[in-house]
N, C-alpha and C positions, 0 to 999 in steps of 0.2 A: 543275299540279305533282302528283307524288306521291311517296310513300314512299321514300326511299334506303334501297337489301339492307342497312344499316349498323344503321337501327333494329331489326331480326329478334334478338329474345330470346330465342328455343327455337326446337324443330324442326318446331313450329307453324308460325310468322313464317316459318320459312326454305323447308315446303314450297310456303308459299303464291309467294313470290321464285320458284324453283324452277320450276313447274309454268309460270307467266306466261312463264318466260327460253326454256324448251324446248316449251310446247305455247301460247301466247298466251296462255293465261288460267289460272286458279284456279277449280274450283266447289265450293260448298258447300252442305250440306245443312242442314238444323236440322231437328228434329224435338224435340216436345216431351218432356219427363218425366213418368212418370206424376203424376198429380193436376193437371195444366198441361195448358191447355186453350190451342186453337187450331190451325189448321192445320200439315200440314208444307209447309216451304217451299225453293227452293234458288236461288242467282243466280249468277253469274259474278263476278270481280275480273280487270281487266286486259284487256279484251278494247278497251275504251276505247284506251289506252296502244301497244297493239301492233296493234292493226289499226285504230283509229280509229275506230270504233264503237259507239252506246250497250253498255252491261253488259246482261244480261237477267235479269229476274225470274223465277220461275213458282213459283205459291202452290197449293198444294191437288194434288199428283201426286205419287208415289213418287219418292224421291229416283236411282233409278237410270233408269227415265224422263225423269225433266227433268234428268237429266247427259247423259242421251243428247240431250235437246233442244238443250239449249244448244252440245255440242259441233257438233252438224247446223249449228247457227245461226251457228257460226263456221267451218266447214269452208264454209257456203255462201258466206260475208264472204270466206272466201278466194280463192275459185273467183272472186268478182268480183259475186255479187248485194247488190242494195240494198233496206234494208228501210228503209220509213217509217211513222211514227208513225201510226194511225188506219187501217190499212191489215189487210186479211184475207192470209194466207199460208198454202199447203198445203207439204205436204211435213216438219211438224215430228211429227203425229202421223198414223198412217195411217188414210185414211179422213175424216181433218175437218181441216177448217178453223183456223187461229188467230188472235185478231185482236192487235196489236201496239200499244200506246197508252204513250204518255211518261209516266212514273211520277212520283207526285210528291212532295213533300217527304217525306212521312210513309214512303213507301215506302224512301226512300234511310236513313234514321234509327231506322225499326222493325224492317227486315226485313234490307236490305243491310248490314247495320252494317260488317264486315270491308273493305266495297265501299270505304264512308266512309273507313274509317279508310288505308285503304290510298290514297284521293283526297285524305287529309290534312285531313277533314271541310270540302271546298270542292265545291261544286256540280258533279258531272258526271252526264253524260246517262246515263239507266233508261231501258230499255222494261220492260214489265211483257206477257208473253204470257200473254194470256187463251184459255181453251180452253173448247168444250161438251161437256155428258154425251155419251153416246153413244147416245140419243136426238134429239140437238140443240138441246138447252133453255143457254141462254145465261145467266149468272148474271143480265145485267139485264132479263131475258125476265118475262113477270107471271106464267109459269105455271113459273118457276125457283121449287127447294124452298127452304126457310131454310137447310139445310143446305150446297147448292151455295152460297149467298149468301155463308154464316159461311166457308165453306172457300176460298172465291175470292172476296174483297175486292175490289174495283174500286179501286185506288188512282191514279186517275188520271182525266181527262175523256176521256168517251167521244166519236169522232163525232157530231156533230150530230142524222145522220140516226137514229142509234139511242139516241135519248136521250130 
């Protein structure tokens, strides 16, 4: 279940209806305030809903980069490609790799909030796309900085093999 256009209070609520009815989804960005510490972060609402798809996360990238991302991530769901959870994909940034892993509670509750609340604060499927520097250093890598770590949370389990 989610949200009926009926609850939309402002033109907040209403762009978000909006955007979902005419383009499949809603992205948003957050970025902090000064003296607020933490990464910026952006994800999808609705991409579940209308293409049947987890929502996407991306934590630690400029918000007009990871609106580009996530819109590629749904123009590909259209086109007909599948993405799975634990799984590496090219084509969202140029030049590397992303690995793609099911986000988890914490993710849906800290970061996606709008996500939630637009699912009616009921469980639906996150991926969370993790990306490398442009060096290739991976946040769960031993020679990843504290800074790539603090900026890209792992909120989720990673494959096995890279654990």
């Amino acid at each position: 279940m989610v949200l009926d256009r009926s609850v939309a209070k402002d033109s907040n609520d209403k762009k978000v209806f909006d955007n979902i009815e005419h383009h499949d989804c809603h992205v948003i960005s957050v970025a902090n305030r000064v003296g607020e510490e933490g990464p910026i972060f952006s994800y999808s609402i609705g991409l579940q809903t209308s293409l049947g798809c987890p929502e996407l996360l991306i934590i630690g990238l400029s918000s007009k980069l990871a609106h580009a991302m996530i819109n590629g991530y749904r123009d590909d769901i259209k086109a007909g490609r599948e993405f799975i959870a634990g799984e590496f994909y090219s084509g969202f940034l140029e030049g590397f790799d992303v690995l793609l892993i099911e986000a988890n509670q914490t993710a849906r509750k800290k970061y996606a909030i709008w996500a939630d609340w637009y699912h009616e604060r009921k469980e639906f499927p996150l991926f969370q796309c993790i990306w490398p520097t442009t060096s290739g250093v991976w946040p769960w890598s031993a020679n990843a900085s504290d800074d790539l770590k603090s900026d890209q949370p792992i909120l989720g389990t990673l494959p096995s093999h890279l654990q």
